[in-house]
Backbone bond lengths (Angstrom), bond angles and torsions (degrees), N, CA, C in turn:
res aa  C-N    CA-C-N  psi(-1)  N-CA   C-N-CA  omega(-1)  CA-C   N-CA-C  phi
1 X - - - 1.435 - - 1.527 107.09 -
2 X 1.241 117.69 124.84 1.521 132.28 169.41 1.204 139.22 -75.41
3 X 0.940 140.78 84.74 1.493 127.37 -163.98 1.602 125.17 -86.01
4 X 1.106 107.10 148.04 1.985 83.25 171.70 1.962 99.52 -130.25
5 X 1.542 79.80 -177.94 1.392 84.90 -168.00 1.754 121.94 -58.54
6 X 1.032 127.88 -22.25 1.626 157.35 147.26 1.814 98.26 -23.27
7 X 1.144 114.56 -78.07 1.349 131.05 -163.07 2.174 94.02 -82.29
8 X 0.897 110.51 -4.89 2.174 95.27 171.26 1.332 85.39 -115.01
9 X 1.620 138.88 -3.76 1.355 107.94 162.57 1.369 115.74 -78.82
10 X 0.844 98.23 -35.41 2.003 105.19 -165.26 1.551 87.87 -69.01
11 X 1.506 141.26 -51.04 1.129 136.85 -174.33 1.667 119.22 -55.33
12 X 1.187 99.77 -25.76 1.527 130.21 -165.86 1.727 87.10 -68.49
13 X 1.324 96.17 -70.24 1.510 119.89 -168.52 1.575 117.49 -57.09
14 X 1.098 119.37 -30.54 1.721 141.46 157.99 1.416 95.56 -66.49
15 X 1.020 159.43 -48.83 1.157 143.61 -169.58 1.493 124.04 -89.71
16 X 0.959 102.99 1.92 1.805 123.27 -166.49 1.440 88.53 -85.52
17 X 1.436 98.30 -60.41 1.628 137.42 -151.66 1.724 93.95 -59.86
18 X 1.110 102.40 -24.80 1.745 102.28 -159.29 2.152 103.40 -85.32
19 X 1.024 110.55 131.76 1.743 120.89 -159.44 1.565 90.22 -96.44
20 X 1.755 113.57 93.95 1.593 143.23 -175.16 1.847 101.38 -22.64
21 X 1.451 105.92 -31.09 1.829 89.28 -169.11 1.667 96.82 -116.35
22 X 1.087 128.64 22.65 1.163 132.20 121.28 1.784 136.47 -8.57
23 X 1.498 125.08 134.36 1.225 106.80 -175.75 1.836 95.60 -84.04
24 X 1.399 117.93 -35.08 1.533 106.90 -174.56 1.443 97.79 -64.62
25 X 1.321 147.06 -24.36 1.409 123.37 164.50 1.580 141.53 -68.11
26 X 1.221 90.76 -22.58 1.582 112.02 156.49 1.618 116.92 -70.93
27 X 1.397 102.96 -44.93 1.825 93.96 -177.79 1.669 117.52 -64.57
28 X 1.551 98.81 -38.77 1.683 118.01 165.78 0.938 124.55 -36.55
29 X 1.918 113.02 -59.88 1.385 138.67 177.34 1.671 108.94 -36.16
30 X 1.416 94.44 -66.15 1.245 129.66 172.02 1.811 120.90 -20.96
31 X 1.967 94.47 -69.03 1.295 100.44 169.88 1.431 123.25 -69.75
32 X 1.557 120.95 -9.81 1.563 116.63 -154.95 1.941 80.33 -98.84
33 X 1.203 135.27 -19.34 1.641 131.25 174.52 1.302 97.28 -78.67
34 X 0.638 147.79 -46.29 1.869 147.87 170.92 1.214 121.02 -34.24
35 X 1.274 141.65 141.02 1.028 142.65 -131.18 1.973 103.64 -169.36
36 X 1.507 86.40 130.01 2.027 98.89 -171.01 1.056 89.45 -118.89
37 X 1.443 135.74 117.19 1.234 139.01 -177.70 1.853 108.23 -128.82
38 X 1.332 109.61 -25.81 0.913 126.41 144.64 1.939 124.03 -46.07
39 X 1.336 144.91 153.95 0.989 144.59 170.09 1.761 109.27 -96.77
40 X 1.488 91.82 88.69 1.562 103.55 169.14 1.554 118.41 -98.39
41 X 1.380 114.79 152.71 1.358 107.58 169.94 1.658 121.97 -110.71
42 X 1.170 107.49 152.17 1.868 105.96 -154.69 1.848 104.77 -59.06
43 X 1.374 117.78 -16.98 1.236 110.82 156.80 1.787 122.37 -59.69
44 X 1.306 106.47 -44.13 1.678 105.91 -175.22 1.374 98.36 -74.55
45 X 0.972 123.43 -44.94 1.861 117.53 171.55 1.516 105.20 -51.72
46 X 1.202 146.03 -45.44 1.127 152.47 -160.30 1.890 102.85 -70.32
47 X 1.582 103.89 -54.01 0.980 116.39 172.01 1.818 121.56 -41.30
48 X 1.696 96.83 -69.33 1.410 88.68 177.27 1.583 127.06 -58.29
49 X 1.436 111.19 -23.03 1.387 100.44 -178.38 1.597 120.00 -76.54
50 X 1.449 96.19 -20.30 1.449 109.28 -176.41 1.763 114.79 -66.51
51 X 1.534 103.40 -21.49 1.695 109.19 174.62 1.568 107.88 -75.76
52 X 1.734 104.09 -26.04 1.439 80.02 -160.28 1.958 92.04 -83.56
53 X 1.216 117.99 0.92 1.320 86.13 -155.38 2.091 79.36 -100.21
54 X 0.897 125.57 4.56 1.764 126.11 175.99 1.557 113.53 -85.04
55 X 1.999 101.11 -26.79 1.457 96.60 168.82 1.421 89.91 -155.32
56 X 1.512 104.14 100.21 1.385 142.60 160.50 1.977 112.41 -26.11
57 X 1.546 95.92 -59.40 1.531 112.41 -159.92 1.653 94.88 -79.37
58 X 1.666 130.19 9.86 1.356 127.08 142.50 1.310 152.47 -82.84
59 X 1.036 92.16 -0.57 1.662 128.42 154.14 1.482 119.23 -8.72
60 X 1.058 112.92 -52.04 1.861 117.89 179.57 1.133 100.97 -85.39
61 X 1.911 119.38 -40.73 1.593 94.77 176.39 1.726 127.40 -82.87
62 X 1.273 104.18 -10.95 1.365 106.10 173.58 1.757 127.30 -91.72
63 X 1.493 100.87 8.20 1.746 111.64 176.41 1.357 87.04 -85.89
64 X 1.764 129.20 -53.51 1.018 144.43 -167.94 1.450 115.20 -34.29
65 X 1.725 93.89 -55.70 1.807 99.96 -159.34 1.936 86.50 -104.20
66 X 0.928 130.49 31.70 1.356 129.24 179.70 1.972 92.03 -116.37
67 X 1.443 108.66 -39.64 1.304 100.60 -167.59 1.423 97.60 -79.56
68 X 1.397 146.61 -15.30 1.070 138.23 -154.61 0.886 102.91 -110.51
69 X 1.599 144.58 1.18 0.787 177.26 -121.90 2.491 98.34 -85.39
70 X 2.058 69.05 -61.07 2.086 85.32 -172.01 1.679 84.50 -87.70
71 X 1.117 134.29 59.66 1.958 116.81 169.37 1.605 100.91 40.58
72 X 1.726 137.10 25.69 1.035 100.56 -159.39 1.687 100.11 -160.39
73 X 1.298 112.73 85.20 2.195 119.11 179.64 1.502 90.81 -37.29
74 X 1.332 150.87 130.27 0.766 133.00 116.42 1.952 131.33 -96.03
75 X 1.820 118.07 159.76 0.964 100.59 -155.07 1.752 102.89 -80.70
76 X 1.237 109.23 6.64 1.465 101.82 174.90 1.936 101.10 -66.74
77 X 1.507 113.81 -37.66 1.453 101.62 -153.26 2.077 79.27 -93.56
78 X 1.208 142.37 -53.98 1.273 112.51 166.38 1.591 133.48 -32.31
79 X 0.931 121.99 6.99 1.720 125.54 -160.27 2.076 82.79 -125.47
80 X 1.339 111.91 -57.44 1.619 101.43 176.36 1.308 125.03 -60.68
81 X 1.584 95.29 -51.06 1.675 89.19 163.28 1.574 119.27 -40.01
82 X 1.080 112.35 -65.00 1.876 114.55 -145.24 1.778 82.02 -72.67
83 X 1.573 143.16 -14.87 1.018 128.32 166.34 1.634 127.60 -69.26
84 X 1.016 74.83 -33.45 2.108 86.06 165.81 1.370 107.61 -32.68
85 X 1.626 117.16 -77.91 1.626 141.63 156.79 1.501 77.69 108.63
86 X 1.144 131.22 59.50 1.400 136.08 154.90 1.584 109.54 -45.85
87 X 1.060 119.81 117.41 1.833 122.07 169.91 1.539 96.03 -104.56
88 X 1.505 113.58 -64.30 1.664 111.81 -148.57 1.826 69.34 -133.23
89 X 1.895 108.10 129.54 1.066 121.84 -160.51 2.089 95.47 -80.02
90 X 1.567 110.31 -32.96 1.523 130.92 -170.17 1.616 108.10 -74.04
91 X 1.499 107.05 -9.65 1.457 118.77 174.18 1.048 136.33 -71.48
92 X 1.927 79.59 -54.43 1.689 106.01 -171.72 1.399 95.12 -73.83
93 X 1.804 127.97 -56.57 1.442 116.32 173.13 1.598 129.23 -53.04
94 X 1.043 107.05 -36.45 1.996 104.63 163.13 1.601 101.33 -38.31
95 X 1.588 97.42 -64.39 2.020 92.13 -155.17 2.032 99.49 -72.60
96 X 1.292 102.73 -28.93 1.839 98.06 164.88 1.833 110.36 -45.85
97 X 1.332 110.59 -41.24 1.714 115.20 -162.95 1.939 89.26 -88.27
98 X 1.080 131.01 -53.39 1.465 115.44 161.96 1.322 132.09 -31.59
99 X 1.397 110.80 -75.59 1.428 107.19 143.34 1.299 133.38 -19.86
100 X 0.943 126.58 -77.07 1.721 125.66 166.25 1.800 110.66 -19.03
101 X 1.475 87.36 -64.28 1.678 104.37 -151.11 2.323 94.53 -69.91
102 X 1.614 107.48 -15.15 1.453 88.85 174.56 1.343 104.38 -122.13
103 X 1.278 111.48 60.06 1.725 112.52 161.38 0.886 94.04 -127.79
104 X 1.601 114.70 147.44 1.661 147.23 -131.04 1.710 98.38 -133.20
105 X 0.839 121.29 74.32 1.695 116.98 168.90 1.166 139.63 -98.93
């Protein structure tokens, strides 16, 4: 997958946009400690994220198989996780999809 400079502004600009104690900044946080060490292609990455966001309430299993991603827990991505403070996995994604729907770009 290719990107051009067009598409890391707008991404740029979504992330600005996003209010730091936020749950979508935590899930973000989350993905940017994560680690592909493995040789994936930006379609199979695309893929997994695309399940979690079709079924929300998978959440614990997809931090899981997202962190394991490099053969490898590290405590950077244990330290984002347990910051999340995930209780009810259908919660935290509800107020993630709120979020979404009131940022102004």
């Amino acid at each position: 997958m290719k990107l051009d400079k067009f598409t890391l502004v707008q991404n740029m600009a979504f992330l600005i946009a996003i209010p730091p104690e936020s749950n979508l900044a935590k899930l973000l946080h989350f993905c940017l400690v994560t680690k592909v060490r493995k040789k994936m292609t930006g379609t199979e990455l695309l893929k997994i994220t695309s399940e979690l966001m079709e079924n929300p309430s998978n959440l614990p299993y997809w931090t899981q198989e997202v962190m394991g991603l490099d053969l490898d827990y590290s405590s950077a991505e244990w330290k984002a996780l347990g910051e999340m403070g995930i209780n009810d996995a259908g919660e935290f994604m509800a107020m993630v999809s709120q979020e979404l729907e009131n940022l102004s770009l």
